[in-house]
Each structure stands twice: as C-alpha cells, then as structure tokens.
N, CA and C atoms as a LAMMPS dump frame, in Angstrom:
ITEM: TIMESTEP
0
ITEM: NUMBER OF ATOMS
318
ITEM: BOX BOUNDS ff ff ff
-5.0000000000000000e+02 5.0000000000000000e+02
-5.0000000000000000e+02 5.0000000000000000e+02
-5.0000000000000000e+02 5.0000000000000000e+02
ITEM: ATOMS id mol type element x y z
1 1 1 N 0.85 -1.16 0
2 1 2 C 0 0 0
3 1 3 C 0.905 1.236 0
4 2 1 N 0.824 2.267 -1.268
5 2 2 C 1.407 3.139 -1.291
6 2 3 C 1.33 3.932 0.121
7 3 1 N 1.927 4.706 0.987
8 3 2 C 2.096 5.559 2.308
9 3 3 C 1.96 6.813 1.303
10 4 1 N 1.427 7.678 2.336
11 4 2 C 0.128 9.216 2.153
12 4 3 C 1.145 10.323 1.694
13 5 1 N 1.208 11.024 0.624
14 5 2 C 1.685 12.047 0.272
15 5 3 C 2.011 13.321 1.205
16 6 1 N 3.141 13.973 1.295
17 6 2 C 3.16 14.39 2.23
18 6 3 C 2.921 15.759 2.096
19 7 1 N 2.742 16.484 0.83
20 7 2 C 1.802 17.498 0.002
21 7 3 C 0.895 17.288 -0.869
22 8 1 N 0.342 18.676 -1.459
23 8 2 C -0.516 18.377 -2.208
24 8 3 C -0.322 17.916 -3.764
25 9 1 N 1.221 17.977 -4.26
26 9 2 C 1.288 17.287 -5.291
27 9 3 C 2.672 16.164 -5.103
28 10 1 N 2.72 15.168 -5.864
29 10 2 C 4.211 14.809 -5.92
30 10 3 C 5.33 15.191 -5.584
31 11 1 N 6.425 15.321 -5.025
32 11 2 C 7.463 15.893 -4.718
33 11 3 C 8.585 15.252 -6.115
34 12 1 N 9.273 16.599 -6.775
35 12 2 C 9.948 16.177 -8.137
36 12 3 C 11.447 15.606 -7.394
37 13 1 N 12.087 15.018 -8.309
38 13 2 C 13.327 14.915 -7.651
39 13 3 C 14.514 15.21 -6.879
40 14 1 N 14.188 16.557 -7.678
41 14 2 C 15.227 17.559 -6.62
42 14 3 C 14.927 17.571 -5.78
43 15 1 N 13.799 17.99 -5.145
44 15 2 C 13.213 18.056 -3.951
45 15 3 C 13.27 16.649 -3.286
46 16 1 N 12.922 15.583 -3.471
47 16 2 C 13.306 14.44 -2.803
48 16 3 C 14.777 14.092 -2.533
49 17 1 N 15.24 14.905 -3.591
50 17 2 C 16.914 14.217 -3.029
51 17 3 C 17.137 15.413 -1.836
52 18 1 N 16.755 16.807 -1.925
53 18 2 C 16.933 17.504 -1.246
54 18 3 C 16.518 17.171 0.358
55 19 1 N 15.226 16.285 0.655
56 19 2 C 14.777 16.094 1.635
57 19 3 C 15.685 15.029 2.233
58 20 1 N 16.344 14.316 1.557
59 20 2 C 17.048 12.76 1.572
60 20 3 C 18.353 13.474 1.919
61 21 1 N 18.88 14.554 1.696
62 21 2 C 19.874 14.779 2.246
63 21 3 C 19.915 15.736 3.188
64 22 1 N 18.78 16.49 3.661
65 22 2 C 18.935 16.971 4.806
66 22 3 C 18.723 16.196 5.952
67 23 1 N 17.961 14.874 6.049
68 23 2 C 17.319 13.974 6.725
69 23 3 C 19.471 13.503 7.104
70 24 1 N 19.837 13.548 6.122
71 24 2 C 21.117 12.806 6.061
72 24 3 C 21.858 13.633 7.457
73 25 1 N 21.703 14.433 6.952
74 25 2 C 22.853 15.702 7.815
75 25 3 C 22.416 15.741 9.035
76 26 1 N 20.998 15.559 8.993
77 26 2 C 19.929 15.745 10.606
78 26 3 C 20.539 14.608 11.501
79 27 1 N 21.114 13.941 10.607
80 27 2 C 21.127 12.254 11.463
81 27 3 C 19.929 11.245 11.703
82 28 1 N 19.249 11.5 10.983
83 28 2 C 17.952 10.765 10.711
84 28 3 C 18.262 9.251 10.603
85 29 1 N 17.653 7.822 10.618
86 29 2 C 17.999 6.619 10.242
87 29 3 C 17.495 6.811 8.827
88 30 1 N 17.558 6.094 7.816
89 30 2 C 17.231 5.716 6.951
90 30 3 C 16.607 4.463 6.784
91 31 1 N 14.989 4.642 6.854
92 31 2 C 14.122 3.408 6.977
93 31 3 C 13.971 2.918 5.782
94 32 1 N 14.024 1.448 5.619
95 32 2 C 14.315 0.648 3.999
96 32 3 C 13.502 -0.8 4.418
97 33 1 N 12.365 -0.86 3.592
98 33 2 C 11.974 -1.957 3.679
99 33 3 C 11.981 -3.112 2.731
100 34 1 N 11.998 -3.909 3.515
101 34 2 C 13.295 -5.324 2.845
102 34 3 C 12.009 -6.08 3.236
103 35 1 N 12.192 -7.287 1.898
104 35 2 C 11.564 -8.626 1.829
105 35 3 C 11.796 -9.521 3.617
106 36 1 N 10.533 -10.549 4.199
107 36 2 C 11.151 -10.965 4.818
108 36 3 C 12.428 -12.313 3.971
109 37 1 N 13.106 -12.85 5.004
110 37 2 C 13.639 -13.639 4.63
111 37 3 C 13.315 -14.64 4.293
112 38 1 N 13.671 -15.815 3.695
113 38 2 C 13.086 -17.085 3.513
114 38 3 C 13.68 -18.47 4.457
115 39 1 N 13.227 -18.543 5.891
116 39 2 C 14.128 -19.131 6.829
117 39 3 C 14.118 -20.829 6.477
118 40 1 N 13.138 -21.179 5.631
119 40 2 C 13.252 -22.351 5.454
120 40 3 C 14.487 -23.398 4.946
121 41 1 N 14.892 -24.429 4.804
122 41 2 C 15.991 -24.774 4.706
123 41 3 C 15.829 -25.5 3.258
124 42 1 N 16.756 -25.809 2.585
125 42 2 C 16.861 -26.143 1.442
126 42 3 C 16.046 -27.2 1.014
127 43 1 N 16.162 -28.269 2.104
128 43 2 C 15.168 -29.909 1.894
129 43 3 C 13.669 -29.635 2.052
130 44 1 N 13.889 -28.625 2.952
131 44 2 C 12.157 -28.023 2.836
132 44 3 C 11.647 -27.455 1.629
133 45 1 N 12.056 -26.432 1.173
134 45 2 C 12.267 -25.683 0.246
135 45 3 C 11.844 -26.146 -1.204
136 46 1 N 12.354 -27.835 -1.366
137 46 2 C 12.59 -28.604 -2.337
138 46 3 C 11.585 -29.427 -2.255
139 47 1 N 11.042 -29.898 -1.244
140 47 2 C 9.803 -30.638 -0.484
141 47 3 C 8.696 -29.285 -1.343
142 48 1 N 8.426 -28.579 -1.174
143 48 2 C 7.449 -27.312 -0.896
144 48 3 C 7.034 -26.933 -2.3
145 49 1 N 8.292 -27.157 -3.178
146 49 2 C 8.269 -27.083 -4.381
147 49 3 C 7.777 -28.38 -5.176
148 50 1 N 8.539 -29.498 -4.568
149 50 2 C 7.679 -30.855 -5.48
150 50 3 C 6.132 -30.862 -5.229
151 51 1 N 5.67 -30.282 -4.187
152 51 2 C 4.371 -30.408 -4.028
153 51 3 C 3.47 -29.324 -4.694
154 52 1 N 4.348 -28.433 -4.347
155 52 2 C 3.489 -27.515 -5.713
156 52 3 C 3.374 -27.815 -7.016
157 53 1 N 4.041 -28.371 -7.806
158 53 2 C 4.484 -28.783 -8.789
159 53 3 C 3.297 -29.773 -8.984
160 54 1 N 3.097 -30.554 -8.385
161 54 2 C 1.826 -31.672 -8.252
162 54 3 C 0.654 -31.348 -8.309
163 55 1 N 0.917 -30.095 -7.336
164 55 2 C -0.749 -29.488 -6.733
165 55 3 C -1.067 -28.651 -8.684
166 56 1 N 0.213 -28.098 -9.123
167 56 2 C -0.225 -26.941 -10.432
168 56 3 C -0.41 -28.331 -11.369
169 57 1 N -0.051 -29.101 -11.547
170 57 2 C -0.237 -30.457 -13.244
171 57 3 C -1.433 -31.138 -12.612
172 58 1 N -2.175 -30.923 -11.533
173 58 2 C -3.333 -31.192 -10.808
174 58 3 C -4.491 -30.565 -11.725
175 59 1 N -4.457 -29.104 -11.277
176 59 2 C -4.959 -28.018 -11.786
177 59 3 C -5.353 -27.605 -12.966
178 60 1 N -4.316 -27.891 -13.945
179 60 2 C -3.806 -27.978 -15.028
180 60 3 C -4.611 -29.366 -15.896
181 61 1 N -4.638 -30.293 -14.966
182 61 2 C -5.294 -31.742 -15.667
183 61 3 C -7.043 -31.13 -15.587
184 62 1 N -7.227 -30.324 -14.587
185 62 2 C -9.01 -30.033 -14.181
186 62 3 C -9.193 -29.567 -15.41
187 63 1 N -8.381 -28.458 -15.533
188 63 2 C -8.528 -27.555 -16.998
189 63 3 C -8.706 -27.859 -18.025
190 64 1 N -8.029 -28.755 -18.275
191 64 2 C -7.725 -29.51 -19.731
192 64 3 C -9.042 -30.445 -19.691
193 65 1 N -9.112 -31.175 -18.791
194 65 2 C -10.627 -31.552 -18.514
195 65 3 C -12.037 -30.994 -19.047
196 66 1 N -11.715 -29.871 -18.524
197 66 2 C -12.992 -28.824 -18.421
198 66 3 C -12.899 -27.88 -19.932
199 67 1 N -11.86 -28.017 -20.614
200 67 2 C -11.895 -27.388 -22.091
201 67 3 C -13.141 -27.515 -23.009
202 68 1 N -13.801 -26.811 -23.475
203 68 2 C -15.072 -26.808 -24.415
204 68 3 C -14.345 -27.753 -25.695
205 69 1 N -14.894 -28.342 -26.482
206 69 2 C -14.505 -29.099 -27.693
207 69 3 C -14.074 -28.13 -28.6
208 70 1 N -14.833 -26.906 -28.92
209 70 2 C -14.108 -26.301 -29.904
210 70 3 C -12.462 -25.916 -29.501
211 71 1 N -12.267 -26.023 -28.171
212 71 2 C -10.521 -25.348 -27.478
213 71 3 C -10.027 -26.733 -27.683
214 72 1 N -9.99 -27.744 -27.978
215 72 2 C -9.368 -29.223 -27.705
216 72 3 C -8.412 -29.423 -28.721
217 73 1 N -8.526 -28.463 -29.767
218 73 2 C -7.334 -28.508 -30.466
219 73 3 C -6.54 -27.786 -31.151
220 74 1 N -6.648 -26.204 -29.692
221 74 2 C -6.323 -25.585 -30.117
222 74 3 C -4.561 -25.358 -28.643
223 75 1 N -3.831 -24.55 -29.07
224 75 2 C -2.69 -24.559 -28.686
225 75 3 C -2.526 -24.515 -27.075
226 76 1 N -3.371 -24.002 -26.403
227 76 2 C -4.16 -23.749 -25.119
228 76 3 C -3.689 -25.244 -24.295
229 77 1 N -4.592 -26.513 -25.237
230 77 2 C -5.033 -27.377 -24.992
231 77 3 C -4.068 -27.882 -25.423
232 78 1 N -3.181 -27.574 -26.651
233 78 2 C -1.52 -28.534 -26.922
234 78 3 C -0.236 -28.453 -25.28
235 79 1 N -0.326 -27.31 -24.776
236 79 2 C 0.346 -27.067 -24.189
237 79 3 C -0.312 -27.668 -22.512
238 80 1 N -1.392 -27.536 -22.332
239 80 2 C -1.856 -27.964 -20.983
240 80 3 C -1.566 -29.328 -21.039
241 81 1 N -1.97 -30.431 -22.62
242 81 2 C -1.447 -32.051 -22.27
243 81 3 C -0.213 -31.968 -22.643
244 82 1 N 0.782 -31.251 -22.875
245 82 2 C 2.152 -30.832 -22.227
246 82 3 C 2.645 -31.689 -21.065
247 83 1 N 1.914 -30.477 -20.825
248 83 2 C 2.187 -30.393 -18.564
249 83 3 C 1.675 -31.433 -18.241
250 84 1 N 0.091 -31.644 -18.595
251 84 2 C -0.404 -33.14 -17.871
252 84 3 C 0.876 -34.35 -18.494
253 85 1 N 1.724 -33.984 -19.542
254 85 2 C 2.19 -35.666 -19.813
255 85 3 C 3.817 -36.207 -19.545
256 86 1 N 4.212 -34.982 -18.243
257 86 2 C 5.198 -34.829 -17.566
258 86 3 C 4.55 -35.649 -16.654
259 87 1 N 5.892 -36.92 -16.312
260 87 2 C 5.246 -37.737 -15.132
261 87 3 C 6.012 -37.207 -13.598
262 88 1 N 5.436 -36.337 -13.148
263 88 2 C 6.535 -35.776 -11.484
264 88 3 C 6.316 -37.281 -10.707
265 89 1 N 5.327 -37.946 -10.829
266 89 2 C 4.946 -38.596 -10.026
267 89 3 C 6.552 -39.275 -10.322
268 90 1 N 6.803 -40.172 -10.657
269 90 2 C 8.126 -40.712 -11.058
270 90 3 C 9.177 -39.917 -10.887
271 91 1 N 9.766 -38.813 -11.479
272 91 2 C 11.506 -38.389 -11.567
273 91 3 C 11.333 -37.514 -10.515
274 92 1 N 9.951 -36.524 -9.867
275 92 2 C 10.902 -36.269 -8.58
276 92 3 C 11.029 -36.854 -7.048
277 93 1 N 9.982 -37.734 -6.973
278 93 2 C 10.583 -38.498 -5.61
279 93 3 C 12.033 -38.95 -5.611
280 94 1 N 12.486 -39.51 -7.065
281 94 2 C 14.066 -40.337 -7.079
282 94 3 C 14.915 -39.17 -6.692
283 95 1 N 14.902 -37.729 -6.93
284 95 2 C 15.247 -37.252 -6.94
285 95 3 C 15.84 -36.437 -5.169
286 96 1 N 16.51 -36.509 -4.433
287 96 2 C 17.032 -36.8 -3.156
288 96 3 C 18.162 -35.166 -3.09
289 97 1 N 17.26 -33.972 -2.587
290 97 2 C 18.168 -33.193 -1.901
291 97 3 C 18.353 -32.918 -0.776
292 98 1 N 20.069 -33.039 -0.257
293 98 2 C 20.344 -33.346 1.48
294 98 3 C 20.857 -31.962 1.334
295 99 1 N 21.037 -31.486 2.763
296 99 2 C 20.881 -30.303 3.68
297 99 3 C 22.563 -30.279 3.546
298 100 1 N 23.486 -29.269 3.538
299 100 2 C 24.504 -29.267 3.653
300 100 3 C 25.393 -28.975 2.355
301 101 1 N 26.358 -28.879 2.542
302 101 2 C 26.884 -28.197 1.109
303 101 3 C 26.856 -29.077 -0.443
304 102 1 N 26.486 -30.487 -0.003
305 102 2 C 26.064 -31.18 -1.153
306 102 3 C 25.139 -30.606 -2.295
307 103 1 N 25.148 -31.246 -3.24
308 103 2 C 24.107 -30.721 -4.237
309 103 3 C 23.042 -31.967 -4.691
310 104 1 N 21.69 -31.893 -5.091
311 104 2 C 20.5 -33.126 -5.575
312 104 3 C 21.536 -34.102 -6.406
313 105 1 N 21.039 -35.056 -5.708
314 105 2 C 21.247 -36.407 -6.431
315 105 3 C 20.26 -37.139 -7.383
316 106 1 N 20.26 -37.93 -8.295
317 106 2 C 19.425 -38.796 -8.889
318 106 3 C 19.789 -40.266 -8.552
C-alpha cells in the first residue's frame, strides 16, 4: 500500500533528493523496507516445491478436462497435455536433496 503524500502534489526529484539529504545531515535513520527472509531450509524448500508442482499439473489436468470441444485442439489445450504428460509422479521423488553443502542427487 502506497504511504500518504506528504503534500498536495508529488514531490519532483530535486526536492526528494533535497529532503534525503537533509534527513542525512539531521542524522535521521534511513528506513528501507526489505523482503522478509526465507528461513526455510533447502530440503524443505525442495519438499514445498515438489508439491506444488503436483498441486499446479493437478490443476492444469481439471482444466484440460474442463476445455469446451471447440478449445481441444487448439494450442491452449496442446500445451496444458504438455504439462499433464510430464510424469513428477516418477523423476521427482528419485530425486534426493540433502541439507549441507552437497548438491541433488538422482
């Protein structure tokens, strides 16, 4: 959510750098808002993702499902049995990433 103007029009650049550097000189902090972090750990991470991955070619199969006949052969519908004809179920369980400076195994 944009935060409230602090006049009645835009402030142009000069003027913002001007405010940015008197704030500087004042000794002001400089408040900066940052993404949180992502504390989860890599095996999680990778877990969180195979399941999404499942949950979207899920989704993706409803769709393709639910296509009217005239869309069934059109590119929409080439590309959704795409995705449905990727098997995750198979290559990513084999697929094994450990915690630590290693990298995924097959």
């Amino acid at each position: 959510m944009p935060r409230k103007p602090i006049g009645e029009t835009a402030m142009t650049d000069a003027e913002r750098q001007a405010r940015c550097r008197a704030a500087r000189i004042a000794g002001k902090p400089a408040i900066r808002m940052r993404r949180p972090a992502d504390h989860r750990s890599r095996a999680r991470r990778w877990r969180d993702a195979v399941a999404e991955l499942t949950d979207l070619q899920t989704q993706y199969a409803t769709w393709l499902d639910a296509l009217p006949s005239n869309l069934r052969e059109s590119t929409t519908a080439d590309a959704l049995q795409a995705i449905c004809d990727v098997d995750l179920t198979d290559a990513l369980p084999r697929l094994k990433c450990f915690q630590g400076p290693t990298r995924c195994l097959i």
